[in-house]
C-alpha positions in Angstrom: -50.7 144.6 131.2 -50.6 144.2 135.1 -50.8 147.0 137.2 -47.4 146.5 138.8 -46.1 147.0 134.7 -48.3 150.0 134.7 -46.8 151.8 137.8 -43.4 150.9 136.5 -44.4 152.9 133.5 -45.9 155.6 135.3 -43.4 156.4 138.1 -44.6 160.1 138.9 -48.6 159.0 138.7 -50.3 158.2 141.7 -51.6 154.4 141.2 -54.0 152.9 142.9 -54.1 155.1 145.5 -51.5 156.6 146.3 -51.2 157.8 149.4 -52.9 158.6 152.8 -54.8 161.4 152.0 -57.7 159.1 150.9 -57.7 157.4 154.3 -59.8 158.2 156.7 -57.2 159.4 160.3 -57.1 156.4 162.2 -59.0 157.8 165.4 -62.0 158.0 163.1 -61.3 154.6 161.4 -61.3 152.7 164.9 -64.4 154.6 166.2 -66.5 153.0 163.1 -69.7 152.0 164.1 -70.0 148.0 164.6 -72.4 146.3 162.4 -76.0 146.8 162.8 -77.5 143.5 164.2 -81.0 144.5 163.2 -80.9 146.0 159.9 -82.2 149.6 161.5 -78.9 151.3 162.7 -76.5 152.8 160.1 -73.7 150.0 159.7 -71.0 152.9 159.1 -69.6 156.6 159.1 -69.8 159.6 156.7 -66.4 158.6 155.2 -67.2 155.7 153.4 -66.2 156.8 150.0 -62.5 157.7 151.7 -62.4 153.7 152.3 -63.3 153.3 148.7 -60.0 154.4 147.3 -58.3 152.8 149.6 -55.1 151.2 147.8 -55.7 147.7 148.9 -59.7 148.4 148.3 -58.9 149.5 144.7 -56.4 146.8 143.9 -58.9 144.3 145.2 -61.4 145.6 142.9 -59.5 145.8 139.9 -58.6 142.1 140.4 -62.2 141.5 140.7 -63.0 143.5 137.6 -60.4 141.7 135.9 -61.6 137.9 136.7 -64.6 138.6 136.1 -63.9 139.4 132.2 -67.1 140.6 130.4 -67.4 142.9 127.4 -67.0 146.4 127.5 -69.1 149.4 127.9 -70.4 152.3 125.6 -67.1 153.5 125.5 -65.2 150.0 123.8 -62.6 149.9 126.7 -61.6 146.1 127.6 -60.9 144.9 131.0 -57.5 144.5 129.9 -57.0 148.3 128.9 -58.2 149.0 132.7 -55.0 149.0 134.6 -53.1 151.2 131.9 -55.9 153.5 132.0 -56.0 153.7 136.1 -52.2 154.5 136.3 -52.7 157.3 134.2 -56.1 158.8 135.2 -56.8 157.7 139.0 -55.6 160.5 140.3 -58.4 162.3 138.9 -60.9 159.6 139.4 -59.7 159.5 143.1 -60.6 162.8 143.7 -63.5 163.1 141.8 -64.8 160.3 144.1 -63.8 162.3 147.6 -64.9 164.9 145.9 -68.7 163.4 145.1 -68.4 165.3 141.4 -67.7 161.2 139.9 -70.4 161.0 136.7 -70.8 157.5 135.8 -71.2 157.3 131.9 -74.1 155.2 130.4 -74.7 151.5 130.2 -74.9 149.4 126.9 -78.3 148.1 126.3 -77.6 144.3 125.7 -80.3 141.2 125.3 -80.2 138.2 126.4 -82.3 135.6 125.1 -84.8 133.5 127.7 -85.7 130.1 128.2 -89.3 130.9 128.7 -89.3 133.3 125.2 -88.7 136.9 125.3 -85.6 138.3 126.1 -83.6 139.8 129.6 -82.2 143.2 129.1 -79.2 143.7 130.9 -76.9 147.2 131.3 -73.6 146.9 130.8 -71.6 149.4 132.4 -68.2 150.4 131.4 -64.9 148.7 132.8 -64.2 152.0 134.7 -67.7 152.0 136.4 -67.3 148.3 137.1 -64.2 148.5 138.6 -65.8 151.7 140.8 -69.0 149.8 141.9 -67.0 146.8 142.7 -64.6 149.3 145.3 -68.1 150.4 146.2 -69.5 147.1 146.8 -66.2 146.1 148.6 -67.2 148.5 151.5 -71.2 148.1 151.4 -71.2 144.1 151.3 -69.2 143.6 154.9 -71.2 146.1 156.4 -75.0 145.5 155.0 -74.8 141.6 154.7 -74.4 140.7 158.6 -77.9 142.7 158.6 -79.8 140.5 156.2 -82.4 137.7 156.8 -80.9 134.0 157.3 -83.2 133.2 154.7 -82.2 135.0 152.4 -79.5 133.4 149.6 -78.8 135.2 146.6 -75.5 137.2 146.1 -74.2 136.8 149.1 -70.6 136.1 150.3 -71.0 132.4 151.6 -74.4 131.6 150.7 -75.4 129.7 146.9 -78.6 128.3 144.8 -78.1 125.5 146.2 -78.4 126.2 150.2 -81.8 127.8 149.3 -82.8 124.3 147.9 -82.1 122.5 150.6 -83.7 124.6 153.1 -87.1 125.1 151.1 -86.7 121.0 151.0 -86.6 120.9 154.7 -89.8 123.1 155.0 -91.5 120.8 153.0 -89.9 117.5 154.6 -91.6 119.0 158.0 -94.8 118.7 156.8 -95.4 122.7 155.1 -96.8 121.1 152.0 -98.3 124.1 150.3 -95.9 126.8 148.7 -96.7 130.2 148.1 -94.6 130.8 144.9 -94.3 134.8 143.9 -93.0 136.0 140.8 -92.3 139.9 140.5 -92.8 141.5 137.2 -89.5 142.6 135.9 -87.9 142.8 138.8 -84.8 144.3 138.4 -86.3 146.5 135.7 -88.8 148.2 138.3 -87.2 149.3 141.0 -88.5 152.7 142.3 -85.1 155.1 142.7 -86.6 156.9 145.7 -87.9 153.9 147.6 -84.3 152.3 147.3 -82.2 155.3 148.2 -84.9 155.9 150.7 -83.4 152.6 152.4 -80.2 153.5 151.6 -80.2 157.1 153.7 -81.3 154.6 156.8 -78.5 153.4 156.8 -75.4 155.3 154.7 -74.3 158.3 156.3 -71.9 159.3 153.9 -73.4 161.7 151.0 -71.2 161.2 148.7 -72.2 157.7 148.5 -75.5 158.1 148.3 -74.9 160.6 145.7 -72.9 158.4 143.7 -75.5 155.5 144.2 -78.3 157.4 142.9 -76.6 158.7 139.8 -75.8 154.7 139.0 -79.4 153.9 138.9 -80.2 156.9 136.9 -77.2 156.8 134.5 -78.8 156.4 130.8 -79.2 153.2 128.5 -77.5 153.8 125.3 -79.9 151.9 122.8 -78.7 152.2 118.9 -76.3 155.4 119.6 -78.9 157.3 121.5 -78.7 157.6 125.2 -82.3 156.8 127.2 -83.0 158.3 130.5 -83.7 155.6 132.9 -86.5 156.7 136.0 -86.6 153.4 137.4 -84.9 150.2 137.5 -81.3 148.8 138.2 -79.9 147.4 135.5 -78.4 144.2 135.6 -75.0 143.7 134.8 -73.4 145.7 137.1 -71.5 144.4 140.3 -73.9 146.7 142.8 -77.3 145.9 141.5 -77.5 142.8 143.6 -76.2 144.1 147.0 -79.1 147.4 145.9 -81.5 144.1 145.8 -81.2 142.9 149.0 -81.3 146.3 150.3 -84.6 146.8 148.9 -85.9 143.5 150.0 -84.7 142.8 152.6 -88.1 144.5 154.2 -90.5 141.9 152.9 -88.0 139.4 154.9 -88.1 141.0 158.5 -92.3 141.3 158.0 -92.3 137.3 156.9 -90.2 136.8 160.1 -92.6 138.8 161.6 -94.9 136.7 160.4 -93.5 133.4 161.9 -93.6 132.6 158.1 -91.4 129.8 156.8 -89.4 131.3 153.7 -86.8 131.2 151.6 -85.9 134.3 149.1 -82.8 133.8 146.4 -82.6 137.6 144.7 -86.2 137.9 143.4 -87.2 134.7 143.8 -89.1 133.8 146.9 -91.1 130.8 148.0 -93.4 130.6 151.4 -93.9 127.2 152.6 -97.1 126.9 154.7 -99.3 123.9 155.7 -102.9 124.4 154.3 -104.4 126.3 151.1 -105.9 128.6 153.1 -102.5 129.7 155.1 -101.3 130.3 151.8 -103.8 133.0 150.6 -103.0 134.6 153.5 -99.7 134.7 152.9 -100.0 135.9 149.3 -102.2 138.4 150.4 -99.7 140.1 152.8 -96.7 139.5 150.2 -99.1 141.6 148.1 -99.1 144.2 150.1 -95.6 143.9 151.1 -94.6 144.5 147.6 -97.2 147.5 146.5 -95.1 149.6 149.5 -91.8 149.0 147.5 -93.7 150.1 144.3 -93.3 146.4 143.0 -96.0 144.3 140.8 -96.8 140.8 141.7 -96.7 138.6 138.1 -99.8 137.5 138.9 -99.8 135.1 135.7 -96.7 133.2 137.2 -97.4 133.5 141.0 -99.4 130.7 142.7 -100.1 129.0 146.0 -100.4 125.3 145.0 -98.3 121.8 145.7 -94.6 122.4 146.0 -93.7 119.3 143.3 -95.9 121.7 141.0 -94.0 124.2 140.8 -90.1 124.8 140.3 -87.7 126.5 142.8 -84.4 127.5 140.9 -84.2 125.2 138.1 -85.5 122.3 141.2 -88.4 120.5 142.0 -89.5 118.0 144.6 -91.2 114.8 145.1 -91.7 112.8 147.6 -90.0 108.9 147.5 -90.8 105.9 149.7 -91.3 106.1 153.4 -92.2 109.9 152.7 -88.5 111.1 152.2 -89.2 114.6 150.4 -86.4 114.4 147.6 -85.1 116.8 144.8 -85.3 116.7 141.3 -84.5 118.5 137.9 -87.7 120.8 137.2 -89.5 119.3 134.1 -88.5 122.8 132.3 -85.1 123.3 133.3 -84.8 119.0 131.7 -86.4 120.6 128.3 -84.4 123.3 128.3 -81.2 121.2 128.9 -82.7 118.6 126.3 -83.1 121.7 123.4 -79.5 123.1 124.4 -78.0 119.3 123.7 -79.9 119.1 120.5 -78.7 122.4 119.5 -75.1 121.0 119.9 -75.6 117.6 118.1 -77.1 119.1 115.1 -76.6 116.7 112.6 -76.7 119.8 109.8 -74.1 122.0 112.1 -71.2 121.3 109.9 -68.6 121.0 112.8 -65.9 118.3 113.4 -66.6 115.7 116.6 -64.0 117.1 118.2 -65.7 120.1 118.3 -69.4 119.3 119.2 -67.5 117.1 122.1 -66.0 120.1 123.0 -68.9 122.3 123.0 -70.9 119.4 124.8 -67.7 118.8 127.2 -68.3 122.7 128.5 -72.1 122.8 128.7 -72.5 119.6 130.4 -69.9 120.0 133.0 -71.7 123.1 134.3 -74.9 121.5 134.1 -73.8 118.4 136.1 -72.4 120.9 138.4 -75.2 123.1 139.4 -77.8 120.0 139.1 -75.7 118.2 141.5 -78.0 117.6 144.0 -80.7 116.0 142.1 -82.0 112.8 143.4 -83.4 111.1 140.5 -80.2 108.8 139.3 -82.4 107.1 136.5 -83.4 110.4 135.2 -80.0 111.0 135.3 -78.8 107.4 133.6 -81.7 108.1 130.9 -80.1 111.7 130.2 -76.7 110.1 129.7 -78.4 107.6 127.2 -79.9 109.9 125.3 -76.5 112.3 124.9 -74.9 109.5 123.4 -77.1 108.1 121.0 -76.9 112.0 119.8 -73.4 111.6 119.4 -73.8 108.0 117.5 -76.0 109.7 115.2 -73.8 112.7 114.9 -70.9 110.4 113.7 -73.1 108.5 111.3 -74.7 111.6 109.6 -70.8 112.9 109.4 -69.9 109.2 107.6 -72.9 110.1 104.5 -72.4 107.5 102.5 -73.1 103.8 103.2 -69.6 102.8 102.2 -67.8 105.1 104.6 -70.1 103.9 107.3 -69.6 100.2 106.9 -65.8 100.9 106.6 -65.5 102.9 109.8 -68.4 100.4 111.6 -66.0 97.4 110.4 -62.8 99.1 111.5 -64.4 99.5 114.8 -65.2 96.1 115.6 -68.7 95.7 114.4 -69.6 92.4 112.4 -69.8 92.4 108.6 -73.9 91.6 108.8 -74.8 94.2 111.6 -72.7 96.9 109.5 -73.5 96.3 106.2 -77.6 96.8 108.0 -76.8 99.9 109.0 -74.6 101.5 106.0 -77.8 100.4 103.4 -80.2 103.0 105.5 -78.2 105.6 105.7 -80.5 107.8 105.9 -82.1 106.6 108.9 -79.8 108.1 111.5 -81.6 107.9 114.5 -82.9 104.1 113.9 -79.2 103.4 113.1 -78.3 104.9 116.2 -80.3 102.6 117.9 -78.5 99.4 116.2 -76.2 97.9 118.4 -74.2 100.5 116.9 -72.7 101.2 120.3 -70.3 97.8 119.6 -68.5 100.4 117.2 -68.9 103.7 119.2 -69.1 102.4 122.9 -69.7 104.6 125.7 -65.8 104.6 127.1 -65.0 106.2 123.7 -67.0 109.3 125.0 -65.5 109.1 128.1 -62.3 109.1 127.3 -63.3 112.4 124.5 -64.6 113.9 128.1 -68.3 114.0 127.5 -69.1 114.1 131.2 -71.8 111.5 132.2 -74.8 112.8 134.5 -75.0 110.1 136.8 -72.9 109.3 139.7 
């Protein structure tokens, strides 16, 4: 249901908002303070929360909520029970929000599986709380971003993965051939609550907001029906966690500028690009300390100072081609991690139709290509696209089983009588068989035209 059907049904509620009384007068509103330049003035006024419930702030958030899907919360609302729920409750929400009483309800525990091994744990919050950090963020974000390093990347309006790549492949192309490569120790999962809203009361006037702020990070994880308190941490998951990120890092990237460091940060993930070893032990040592005063731990199992083409930058690595041109590649884990993901798809024992697995390969691949884009490798590229296909070839002959069904199908698809009847008497010998000139009878166009994306070009 829309919103608009929801107001219709609810013609004596207040819907998102309504009215002026959660608007700050317009005297105040047009003596706001500009935005801080530097990152030390307060980028606001004491009314913030009054912009929050704003009627075009809320609608924009509920949109936002609403795109952005996800399951629900400890509570088993959906995001498309949200907008029925807001025409008939936001009047109280509203003014539980002015009034700074709003309790956020706890998150669902939920994990996520890593590449690496192990598992990320992620907080989901409920479709109500979403859609109330994302009014929240809607007002921070304009007002906190213009404040933040230039080198900074990650979850920022304008900014992607990809422009932090190209500028830590610039350092290196100017000659800063030694990276200092830091990994925090569970991040997101460490935060200190007082350092954070410590930042947060430099530059957030309102109390309400800082109020509501610090009951988000405290809100409880319900784990198997039984609510945990949480002392630390943001969880991810929810649509403020990142902007509360940056806020708390953003001091390790005014001391690296400081510094006259070279760096590039993407959320947690920061690289320092200097131009001898011994620059870079330096550097690690003050990112060190940097870290200790925000109550953060250094991985120091993950974190290094060595060659940049050793180590990966998200999902990205470097080498360096002819005439000294730095260039970027797939890192050698995120290619194994693709490779297992493909293999997990073309499992000859998965009992699904072609149609299917093309399907399923059609969606992973796409995004893939997508975010791997700027790779410059094109025969690692061409070699990936080979490899997908013979998977395919061996798919279809595993789905054939017996020899007489494959040299019927390899016949019926153009293949001569010899070269078919090879290949249907070792049936059982996929992969060799999908080696076989087989491609005669499932050519490469045929995938095309299924949509199997190729990698290169």
């Amino acid at each position: 249901m829309s919103l608009e059907d929801a107001m219709r049904q609810k013609t004596r509620q207040l819907v998102l908002p309504l009215d002026s009384r959660g608007e700050a007068p317009r005297s105040q509103r047009s003596g706001e303070a500009s935005t801080a330049a530097n990152g030390n003035e307060r980028p606001g006024t004491d009314r913030l929360m009054e912009e929050v419930v704003q009627r075009g702030n809320a609608k924009a958030a509920l949109k936002r909520v609403r795109q952005n899907k996800g399951s629900p919360g400890v509570d088993g609302m959906t995001v498309d029970e949200l907008p029925e729920y807001l025409a008939e409750h936001w009047e109280a929400i509203r003014e539980e929000l002015l009034a700074g009483s709003y309790q956020p309800k706890p998150v669902k525990r939920q994990e996520i599986p890593k590449s690496g091994g192990g598992v990320r744990e992620l907080g989901i919050p409920t479709v109500l709380d979403r859609f109330v950090q994302q009014a929240i963020l809607q007002v921070l974000q304009p007002r906190f971003d213009p404040t933040f390093s230039e080198h900074s990347h990650g979850f920022r309006p304008g900014r992607r993965a990809h422009d932090a790549v190209c500028e830590a492949q610039r350092y290196i192309q100017d000659g800063r051939r030694v990276v200092v490569d830091v990994d925090l120790e569970k991040f997101f999962d460490r935060v200190n609550h007082d350092v954070l809203m410590g930042k947060l009361s430099a530059r957030i006037e309102d109390k309400r907001m800082l109020g509501l702020i610090r009951r988000y990070l405290e809100a409880g994880i319900m784990a198997n029906g039984v609510v945990v308190e949480r002392w630390e941490g943001t969880p991810q998951g929810g649509p403020l966690s990142p902007l509360l990120a940056n806020v708390l890092l953003d001091e390790v990237d005014k001391e690296l500028e400081k510094h006259g460091l070279s760096f590039v940060r993407y959320a947690d993930d920061l690289n320092v690009y200097v131009r001898s070893k011994r620059a870079g032990e330096d550097a690690m040592g003050t990112l060190r300390r940097l870290y200790a005063r925000l109550r953060l731990r250094v991985n120091e199992a993950k974190s290094a100072v060595a060659r940049p083409w050793d180590r990966k930058f998200l999902g990205y690595s470097f080498w360096v081609a002819p005439g000294r041109k730095v260039k970027r590649r797939v890192a050698p884990k995120a290619l194994a991690t693709m490779k297992e993901r493909v293999r997990e798809i073309t499992a000859r024992s998965g009992g699904r139709s072609m149609d299917r697995v093309f399907a399923e390969l059609r969606s992973y691949l796409t995004g893939w290509k997508a975010y791997f884009r700027l790779a410059e490798t094109p025969r690692v590229l061409s070699d990936l696209d080979e490899w997908v296909r013979h998977r395919l070839r061996l798919v279809q002959l595993k789905q054939w089983k017996r020899g007489r069904t494959t040299y019927r199908e390899l016949r019926a698809r153009g293949m001569t009588s010899e070269r078919a009847a090879t290949v249907a008497a070792n049936t059982r010998r996929w992969w060799r068989n999908a080696s076989m000139a087989i491609h005669i009878a499932l050519p490469t166009s045929g995938y095309d035209r299924a949509g199997v994306p190729r990698l290169a070009g």
